[in-house]
C-alpha positions in Angstrom: 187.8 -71.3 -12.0 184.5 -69.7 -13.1 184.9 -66.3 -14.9 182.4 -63.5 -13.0 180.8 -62.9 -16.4 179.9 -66.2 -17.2 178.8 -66.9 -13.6 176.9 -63.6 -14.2 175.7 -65.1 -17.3 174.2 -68.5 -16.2 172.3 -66.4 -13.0 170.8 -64.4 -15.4 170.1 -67.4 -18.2 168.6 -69.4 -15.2 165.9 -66.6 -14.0 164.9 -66.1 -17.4 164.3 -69.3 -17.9 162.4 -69.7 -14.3 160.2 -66.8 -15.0 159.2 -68.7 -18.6 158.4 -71.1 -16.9 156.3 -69.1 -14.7 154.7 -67.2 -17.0 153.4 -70.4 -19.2 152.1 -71.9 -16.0 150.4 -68.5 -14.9 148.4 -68.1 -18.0 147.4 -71.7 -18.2 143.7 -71.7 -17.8 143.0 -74.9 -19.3 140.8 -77.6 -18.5 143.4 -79.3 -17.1 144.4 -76.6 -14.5 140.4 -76.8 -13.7 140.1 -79.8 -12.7 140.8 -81.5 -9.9 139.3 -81.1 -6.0 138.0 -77.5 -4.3 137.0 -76.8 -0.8 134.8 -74.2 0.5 134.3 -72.9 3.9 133.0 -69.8 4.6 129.6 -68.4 6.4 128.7 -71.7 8.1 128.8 -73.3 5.1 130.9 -76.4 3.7 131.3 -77.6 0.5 133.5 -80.1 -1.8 133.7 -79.5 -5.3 135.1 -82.4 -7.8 135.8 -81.1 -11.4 136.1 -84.2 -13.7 138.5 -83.8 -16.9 135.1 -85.1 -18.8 133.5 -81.9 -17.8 131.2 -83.6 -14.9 131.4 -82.4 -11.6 130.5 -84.0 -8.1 129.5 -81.8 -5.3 128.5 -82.0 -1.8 127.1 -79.1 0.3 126.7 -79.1 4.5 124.7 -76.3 5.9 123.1 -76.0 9.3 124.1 -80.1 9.6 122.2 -80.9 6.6 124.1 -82.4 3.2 123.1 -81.9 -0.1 124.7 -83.8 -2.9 124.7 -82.9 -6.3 126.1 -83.4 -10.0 126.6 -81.7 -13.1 128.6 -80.6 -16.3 130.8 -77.5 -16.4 132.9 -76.1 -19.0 135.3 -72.9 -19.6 134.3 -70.1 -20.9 136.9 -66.7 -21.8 140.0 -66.8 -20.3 139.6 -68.3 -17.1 135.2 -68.7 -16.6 133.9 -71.7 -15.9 130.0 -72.3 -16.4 128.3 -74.7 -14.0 125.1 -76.2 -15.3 121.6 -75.7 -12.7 122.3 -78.4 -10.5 125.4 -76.6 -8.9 124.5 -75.9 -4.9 124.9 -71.8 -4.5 126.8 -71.2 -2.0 126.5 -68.0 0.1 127.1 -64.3 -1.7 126.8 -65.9 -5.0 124.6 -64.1 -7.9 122.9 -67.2 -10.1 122.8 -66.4 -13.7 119.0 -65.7 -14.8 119.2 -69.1 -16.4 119.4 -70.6 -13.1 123.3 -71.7 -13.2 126.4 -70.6 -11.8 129.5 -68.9 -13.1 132.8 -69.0 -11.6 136.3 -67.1 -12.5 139.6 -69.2 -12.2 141.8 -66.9 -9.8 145.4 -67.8 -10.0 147.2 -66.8 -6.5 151.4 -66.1 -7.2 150.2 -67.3 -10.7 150.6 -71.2 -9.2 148.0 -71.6 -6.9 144.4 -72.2 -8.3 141.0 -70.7 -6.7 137.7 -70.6 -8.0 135.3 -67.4 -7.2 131.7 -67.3 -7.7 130.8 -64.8 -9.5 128.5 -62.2 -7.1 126.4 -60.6 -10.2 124.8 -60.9 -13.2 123.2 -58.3 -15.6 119.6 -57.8 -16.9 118.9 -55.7 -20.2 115.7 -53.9 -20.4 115.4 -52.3 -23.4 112.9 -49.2 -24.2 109.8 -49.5 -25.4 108.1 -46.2 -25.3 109.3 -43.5 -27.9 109.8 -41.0 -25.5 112.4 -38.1 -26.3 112.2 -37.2 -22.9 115.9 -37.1 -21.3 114.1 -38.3 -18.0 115.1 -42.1 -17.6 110.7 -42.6 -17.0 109.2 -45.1 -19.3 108.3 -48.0 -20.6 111.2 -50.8 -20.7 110.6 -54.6 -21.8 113.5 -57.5 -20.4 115.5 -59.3 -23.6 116.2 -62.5 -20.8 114.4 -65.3 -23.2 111.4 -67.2 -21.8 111.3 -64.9 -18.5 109.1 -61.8 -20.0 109.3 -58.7 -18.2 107.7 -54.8 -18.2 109.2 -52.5 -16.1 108.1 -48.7 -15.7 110.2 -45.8 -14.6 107.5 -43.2 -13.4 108.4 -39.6 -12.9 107.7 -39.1 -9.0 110.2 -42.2 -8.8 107.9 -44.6 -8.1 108.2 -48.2 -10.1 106.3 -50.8 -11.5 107.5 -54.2 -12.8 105.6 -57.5 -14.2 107.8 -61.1 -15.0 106.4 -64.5 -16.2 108.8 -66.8 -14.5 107.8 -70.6 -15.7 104.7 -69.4 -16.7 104.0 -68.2 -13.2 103.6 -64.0 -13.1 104.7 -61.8 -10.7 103.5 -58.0 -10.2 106.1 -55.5 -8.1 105.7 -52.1 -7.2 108.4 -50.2 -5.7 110.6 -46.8 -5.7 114.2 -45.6 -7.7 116.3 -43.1 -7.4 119.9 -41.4 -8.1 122.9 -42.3 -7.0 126.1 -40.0 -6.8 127.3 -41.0 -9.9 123.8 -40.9 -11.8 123.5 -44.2 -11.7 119.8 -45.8 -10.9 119.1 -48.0 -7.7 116.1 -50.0 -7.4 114.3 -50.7 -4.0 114.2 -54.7 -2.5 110.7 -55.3 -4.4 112.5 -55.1 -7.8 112.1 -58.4 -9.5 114.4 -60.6 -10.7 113.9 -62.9 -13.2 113.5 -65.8 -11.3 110.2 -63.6 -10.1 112.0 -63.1 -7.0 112.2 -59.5 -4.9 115.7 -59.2 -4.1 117.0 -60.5 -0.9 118.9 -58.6 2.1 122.3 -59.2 0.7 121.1 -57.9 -2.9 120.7 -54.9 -4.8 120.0 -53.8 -8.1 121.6 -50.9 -9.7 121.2 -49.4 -13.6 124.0 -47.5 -14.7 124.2 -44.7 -17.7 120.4 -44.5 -17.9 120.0 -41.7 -20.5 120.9 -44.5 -23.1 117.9 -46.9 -24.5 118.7 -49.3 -22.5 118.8 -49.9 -19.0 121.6 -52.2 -17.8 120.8 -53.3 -14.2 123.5 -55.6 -12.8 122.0 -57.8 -9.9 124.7 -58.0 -7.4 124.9 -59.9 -4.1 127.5 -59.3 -1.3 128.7 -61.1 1.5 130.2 -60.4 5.2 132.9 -63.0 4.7 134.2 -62.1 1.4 133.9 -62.9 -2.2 132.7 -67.0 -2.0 135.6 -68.9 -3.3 136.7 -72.6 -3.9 140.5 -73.4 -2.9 141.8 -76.5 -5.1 143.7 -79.1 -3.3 146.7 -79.1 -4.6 150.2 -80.5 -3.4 151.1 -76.9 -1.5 147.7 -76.5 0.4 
């Protein structure tokens, strides 16, 4: 006959042991728990997304009955990024980097399920040029993004004006700012992004703590079915 303490004792031995074993699978963010096979559906569009342990990936795209195939190289980045290279296919409410690929965070449902999430912004640094000591946020500001040079000027009657060489290729914008509740600055749709782009419906542009010398405007895109997201096939889905 088992003692009540000792069955006591081999209940308790047995979750701690199970939640170990948890916990080391739950903060595994390897390459290993990359790879594998990811679907996407959302927004009319459908997508399949092979992550090779090599660091290639394969990827097919159907929108509006048309497929687009692609490949590329990824790799992790942090604790739990993944970087795709430019030939990844965006997929709806994701933000490409300024470098023209895409970034991803490894999302880890129950800490056993894996997801991938686009990531839905990116940030620009304009630093200041002028020499102002004005506390007004209006000047003269000059992008850091490398081969993409960019001018943008904060006038006082909140009014904009912004110049990018994008492949060579310039772009002139004119447009307005103003204050949000929290002090923050948001741009109008013709702000530029460094593709030479305006921004698109979905997109807005927003520069936080803008007393500083820089101006830190995080490009952000948003989407009616949720944050885009790759589900990897895995035994329980």
């Amino acid at each position: 006959m088992i003692k009540p303490g000792r069955t006591s004792g081999v209940v308790l031995l047995a979750l701690v042991l199970a939640f170990a074993f948890w916990w080391v699978v739950a903060s595994d963010y390897s390459d290993t728990v990359a790879s594998g096979t990811y679907h996407f559906g959302q927004s009319g569009v459908m997508s399949t997304l092979v992550l090779k342990p090599d660091h290639t990936f394969q990827q097919e795209l159907t929108r509006a009955g048309t497929t687009d195939r692609a490949m590329g190289t990824w790799r992790v980045l942090g604790q739990g990024g993944i970087s795709f290279s430019k030939e990844f296919l965006a997929v709806p409410g994701e933000e490409i980097e300024p470098d023209g690929t895409s970034f991803a965070d490894i999302h880890k449902p129950l800490g056993l399920l894996v997801n991938l999430q686009m990531r839905q912004y990116h940030v620009l640094w304009y630093g200041r040029h002028d020499t102002s000591q004005d506390n007004s946020p209006s000047g003269t500001y000059v992008g850091d993004e490398e081969g993409a040079p960019a001018t943008l000027t904060l006038n006082h009657d909140q009014t904009f004006s912004q110049d990018v060489i994008h492949l060579g290729v310039p772009k002139h914008a004119e447009g307005t700012w103003s204050f949000g509740k929290n002090g923050e600055i948001i741009f109008s749709s013709a702000f530029l992004k460094t593709s030479g782009e305006a921004l698109q419906e979905n997109e807005s542009a927003i520069a936080g703590n803008p007393e500083g010398s820089n101006l830190q405007i995080v490009i952000a895109a948003s989407s009616d079915s949720g944050v885009p997201t790759f589900h990897k096939h895995q035994l329980l889905w």
